[in-house]
C-alpha positions as CSV (number, residue, x, y, z in Angstrom):
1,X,-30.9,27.1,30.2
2,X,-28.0,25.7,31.9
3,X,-24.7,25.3,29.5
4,X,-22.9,23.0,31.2
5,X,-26.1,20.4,31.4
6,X,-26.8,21.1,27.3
7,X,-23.2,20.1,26.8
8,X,-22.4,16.3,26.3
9,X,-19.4,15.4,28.7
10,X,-16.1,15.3,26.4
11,X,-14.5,12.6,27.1
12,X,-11.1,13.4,25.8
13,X,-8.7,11.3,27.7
14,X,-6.5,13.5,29.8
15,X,-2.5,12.7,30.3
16,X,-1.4,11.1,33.6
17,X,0.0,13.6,35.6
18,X,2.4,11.2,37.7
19,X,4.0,10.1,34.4
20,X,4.3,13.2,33.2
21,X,6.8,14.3,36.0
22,X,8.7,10.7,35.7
23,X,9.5,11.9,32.2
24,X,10.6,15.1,33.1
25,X,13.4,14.1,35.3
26,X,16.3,12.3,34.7
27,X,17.1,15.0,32.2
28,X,20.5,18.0,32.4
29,X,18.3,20.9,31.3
30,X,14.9,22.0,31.8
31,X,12.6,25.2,30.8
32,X,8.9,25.1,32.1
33,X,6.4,27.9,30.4
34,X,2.7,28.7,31.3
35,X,-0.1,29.1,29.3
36,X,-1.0,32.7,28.6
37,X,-4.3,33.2,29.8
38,X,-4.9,29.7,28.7
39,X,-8.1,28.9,27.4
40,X,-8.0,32.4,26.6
41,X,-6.5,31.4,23.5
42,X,-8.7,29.1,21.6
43,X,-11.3,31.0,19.6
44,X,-15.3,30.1,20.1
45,X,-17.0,29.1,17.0
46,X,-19.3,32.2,15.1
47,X,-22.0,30.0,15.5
48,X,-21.5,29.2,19.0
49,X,-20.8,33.1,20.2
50,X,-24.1,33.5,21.4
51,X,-23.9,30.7,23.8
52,X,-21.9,32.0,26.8
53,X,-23.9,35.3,27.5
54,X,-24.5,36.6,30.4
55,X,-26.4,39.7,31.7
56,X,-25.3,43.0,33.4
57,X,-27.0,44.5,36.2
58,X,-28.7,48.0,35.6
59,X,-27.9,47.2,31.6
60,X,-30.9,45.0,29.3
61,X,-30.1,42.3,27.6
62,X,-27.4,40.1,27.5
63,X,-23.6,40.5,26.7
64,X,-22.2,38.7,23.7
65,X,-18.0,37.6,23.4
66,X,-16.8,36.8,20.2
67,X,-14.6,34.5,21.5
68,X,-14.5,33.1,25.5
69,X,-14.0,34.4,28.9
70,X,-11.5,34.2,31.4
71,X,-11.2,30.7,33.3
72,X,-11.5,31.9,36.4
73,X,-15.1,33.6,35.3
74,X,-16.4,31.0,32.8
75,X,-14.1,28.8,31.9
76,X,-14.4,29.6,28.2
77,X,-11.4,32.0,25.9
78,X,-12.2,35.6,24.5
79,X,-9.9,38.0,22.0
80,X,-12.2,40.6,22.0
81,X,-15.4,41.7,24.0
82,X,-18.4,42.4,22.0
83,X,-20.8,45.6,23.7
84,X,-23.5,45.0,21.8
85,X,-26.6,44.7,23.3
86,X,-28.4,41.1,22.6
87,X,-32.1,39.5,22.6
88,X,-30.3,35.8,23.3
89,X,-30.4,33.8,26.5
90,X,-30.9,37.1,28.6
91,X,-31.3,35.1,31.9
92,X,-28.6,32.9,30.9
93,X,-26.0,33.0,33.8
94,X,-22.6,31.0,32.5
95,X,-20.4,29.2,34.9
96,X,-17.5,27.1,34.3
97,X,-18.0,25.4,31.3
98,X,-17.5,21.6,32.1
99,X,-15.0,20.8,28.8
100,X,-12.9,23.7,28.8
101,X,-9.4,21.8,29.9
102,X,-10.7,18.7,27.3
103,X,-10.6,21.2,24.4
104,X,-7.6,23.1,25.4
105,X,-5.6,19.3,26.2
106,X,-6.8,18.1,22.6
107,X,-5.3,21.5,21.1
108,X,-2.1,20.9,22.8
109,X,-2.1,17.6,21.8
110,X,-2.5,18.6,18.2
111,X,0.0,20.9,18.2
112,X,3.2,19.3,19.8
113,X,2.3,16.0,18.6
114,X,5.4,14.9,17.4
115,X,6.9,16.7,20.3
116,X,5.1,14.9,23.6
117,X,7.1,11.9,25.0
118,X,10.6,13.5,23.3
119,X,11.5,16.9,24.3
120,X,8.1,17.9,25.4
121,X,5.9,17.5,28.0
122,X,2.2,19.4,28.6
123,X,-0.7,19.1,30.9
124,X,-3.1,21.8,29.8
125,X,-1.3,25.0,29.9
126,X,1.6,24.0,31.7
127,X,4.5,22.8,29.5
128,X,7.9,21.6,30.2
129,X,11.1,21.2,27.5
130,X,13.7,18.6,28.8
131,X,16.8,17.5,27.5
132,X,19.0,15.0,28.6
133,X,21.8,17.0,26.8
134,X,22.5,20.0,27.9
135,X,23.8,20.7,23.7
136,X,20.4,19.9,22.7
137,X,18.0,22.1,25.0
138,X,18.6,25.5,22.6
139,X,17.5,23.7,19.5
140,X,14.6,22.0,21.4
141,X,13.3,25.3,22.4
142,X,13.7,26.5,18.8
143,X,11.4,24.1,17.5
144,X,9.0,24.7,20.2
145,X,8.8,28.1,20.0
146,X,8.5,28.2,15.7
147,X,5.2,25.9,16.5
148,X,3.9,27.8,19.1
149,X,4.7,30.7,16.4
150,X,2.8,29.0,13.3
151,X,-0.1,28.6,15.7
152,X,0.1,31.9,17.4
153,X,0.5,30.6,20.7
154,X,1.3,32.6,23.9
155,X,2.9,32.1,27.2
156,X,3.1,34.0,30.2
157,X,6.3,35.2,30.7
158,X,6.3,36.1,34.4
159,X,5.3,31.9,34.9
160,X,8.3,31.0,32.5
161,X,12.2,30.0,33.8
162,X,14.5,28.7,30.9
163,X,17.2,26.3,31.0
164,X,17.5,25.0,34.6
165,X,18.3,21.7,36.3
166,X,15.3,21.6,38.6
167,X,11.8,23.4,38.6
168,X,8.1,22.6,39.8
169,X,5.7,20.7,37.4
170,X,2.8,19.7,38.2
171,X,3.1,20.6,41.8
172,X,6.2,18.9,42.3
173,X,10.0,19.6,42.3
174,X,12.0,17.7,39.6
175,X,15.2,17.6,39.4
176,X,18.1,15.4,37.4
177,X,17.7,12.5,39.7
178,X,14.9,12.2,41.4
179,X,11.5,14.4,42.0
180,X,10.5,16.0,45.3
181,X,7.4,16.9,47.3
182,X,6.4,20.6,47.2
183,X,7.0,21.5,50.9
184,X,3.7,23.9,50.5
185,X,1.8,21.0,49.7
186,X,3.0,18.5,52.6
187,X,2.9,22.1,54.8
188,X,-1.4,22.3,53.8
189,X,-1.8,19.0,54.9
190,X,0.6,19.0,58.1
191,X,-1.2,22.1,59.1
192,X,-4.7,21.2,58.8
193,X,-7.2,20.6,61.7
194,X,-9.5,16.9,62.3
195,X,-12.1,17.4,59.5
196,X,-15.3,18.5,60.9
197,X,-17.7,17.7,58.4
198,X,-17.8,15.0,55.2
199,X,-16.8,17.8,53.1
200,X,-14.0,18.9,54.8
201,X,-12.9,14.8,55.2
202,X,-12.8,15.0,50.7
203,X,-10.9,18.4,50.5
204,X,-8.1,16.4,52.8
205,X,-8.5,13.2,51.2
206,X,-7.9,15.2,47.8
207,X,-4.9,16.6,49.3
208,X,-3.5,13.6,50.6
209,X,-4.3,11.5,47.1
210,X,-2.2,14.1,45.3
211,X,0.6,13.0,47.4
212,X,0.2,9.3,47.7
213,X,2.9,8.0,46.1
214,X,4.9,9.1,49.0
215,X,2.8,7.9,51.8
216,X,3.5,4.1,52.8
217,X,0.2,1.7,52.1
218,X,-1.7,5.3,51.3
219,X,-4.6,3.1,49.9
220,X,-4.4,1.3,54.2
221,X,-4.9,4.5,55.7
222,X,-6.8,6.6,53.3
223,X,-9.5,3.5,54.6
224,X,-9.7,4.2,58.0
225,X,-11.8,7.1,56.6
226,X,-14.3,5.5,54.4
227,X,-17.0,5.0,56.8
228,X,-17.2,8.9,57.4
229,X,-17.3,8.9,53.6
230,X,-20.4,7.0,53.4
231,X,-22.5,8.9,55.8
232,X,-25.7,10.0,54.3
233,X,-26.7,13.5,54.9
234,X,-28.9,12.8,58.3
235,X,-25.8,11.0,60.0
236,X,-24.0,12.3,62.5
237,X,-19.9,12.9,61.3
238,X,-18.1,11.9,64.8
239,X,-14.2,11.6,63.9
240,X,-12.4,9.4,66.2
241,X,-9.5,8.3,68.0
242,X,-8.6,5.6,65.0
243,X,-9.5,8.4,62.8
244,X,-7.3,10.9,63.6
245,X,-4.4,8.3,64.6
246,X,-4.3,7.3,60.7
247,X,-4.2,10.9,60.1
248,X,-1.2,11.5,62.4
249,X,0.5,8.7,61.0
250,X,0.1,10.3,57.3
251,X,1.7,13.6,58.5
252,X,4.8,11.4,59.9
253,X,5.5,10.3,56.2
254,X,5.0,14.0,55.0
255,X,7.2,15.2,57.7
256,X,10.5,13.6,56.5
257,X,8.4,12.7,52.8
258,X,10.6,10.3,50.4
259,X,12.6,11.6,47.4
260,X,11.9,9.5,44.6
261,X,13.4,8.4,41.4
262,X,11.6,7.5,38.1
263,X,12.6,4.1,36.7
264,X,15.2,3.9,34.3
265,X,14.5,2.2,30.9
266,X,16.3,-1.2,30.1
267,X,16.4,-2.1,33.9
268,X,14.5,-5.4,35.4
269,X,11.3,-4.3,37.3
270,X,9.9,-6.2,40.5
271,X,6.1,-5.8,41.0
272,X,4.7,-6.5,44.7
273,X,1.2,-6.9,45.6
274,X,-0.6,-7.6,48.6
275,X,-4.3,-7.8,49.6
276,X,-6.7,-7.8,53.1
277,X,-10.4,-7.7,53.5
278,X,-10.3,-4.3,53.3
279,X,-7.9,-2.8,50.8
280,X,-5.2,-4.1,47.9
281,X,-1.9,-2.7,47.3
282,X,0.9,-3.1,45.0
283,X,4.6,-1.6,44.4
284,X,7.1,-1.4,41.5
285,X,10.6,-1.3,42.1
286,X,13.7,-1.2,40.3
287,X,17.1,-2.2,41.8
288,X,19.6,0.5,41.5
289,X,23.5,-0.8,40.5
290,X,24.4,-0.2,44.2
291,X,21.8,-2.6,45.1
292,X,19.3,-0.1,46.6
293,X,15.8,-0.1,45.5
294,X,14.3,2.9,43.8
């Protein structure tokens, strides 16, 4: 039996990740903590144990956890390993389990949710505490760390950095005024060879989406690639001269990449759009006092 096909999709909405990082800049003081051992922490149900086991070669039967395993093997949390030998699902081999990151978002939720959109920011395990006082970042923490106490939740130390004025979230670099591209990120993209394949094209084009925002008409010349994306698995993948000039001219954005700066509230907004036979585009922008746009 395969788990993750048993298992109805949860779908728990998850949080935007660009808005996330909007609202954690534009703030004096920050302190960004990491999940220990994330879904590590959230305890299987008793009746539900049995589910996840998996068998050991040269050993019989199948191993049972009382709670999950480690992400990186299943997907799934564990407290304590269970040795004893079991009858259940002994062919059973379990991978990733598909709602993993739903349950452990709804438990974050839950527990910081008079928190989230105030002081407190978290996708999955990775939490941020922002102040735009400097005076109120201590007593912020405080009440983070007393939930995270009542609920006997951990976070990796060696991942945490308290009380700064700029730090990566989400796989960007925020600061008081504006937020930044990772230069690892632009580098992995700047670096890479012409696709070869249709699965090398989507690893890029996954790469590229997560920095989009700071590619001019991204949605323009993400399109020069959707032919090659609609290739059935008996076509030939030929990348071309257009091809790899839309690619070149996405590496000339990343080389110099825009810094930008999340809209400020109580200020007009200006909405552009614009549309072709082949693609749509918009852009909001707010006029800064000095009359720049941001």
């Amino acid at each position: 039996m395969n788990l993750n096909e048993a298992s109805p999709k949860d779908e728990y909405p998850m949080p935007m990740a660009d808005m996330l990082v909007d609202g954690a800049a534009h703030n004096q003081m920050l302190s960004f903590m990491d999940g220990n051992a994330g879904y590590n922490q959230i305890i299987v149900a008793e009746e539900d144990i049995h589910m996840p086991a998996f068998m050991c070669p040269g050993h019989i039967g199948a191993f049972e956890y009382t709670a999950g395993l480690d992400v990186s093997v299943l997907d799934w949390t564990t407290n304590t390993f269970n040795c004893q030998v079991s009858a259940v699902n002994r062919y059973q081999r379990p991978n990733s389990l598909r709602n993993a990151g739903a349950t452990y978002q709804r438990a974050m939720n839950s527990i910081f949710h008079d928190m989230i959109g105030h002081f407190l920011e978290v996708y999955i395990d990775d939490v941020v505490i922002k102040s735009p006082e400097k005076g109120d970042h201590v007593s912020n923490l405080k009440r983070q760390f007393l939930r995270m106490r009542q609920h006997k939740l951990k976070m990796n130390h060696r991942k945490c950095v308290f009380g700064v004025q700029a730090g990566n979230f989400l796989g960007f670099l925020v600061h008081q005024r504006r937020i930044e591209i990772d230069k690892n990120k632009a580098k992995s993209i700047m670096e890479a060879l012409p696709p070869r394949n249709k699965k090398e094209l989507q690893s890029l084009l996954g790469k590229i989406n997560f920095l989009r925002r700071f590619i001019s008409n991204s949605a323009g010349k993400i399109q020069h690639f959707s032919s090659l994306l609609r290739l059935k698995e008996e076509q030939t993948f030929k990348w071309e001269e257009h091809h790899q000039q839309a690619f070149e001219e996405i590496k000339h954005y990343l080389s110099n990449p825009l810094v930008m700066s999340p809209p400020k509230r109580g200020r007009p907004l200006k909405l552009y759009v614009s549309a072709s036979e082949v693609s749509t585009g918009s852009l909001l922008v707010q006029d800064k006092k000095e009359g720049r746009n941001m």
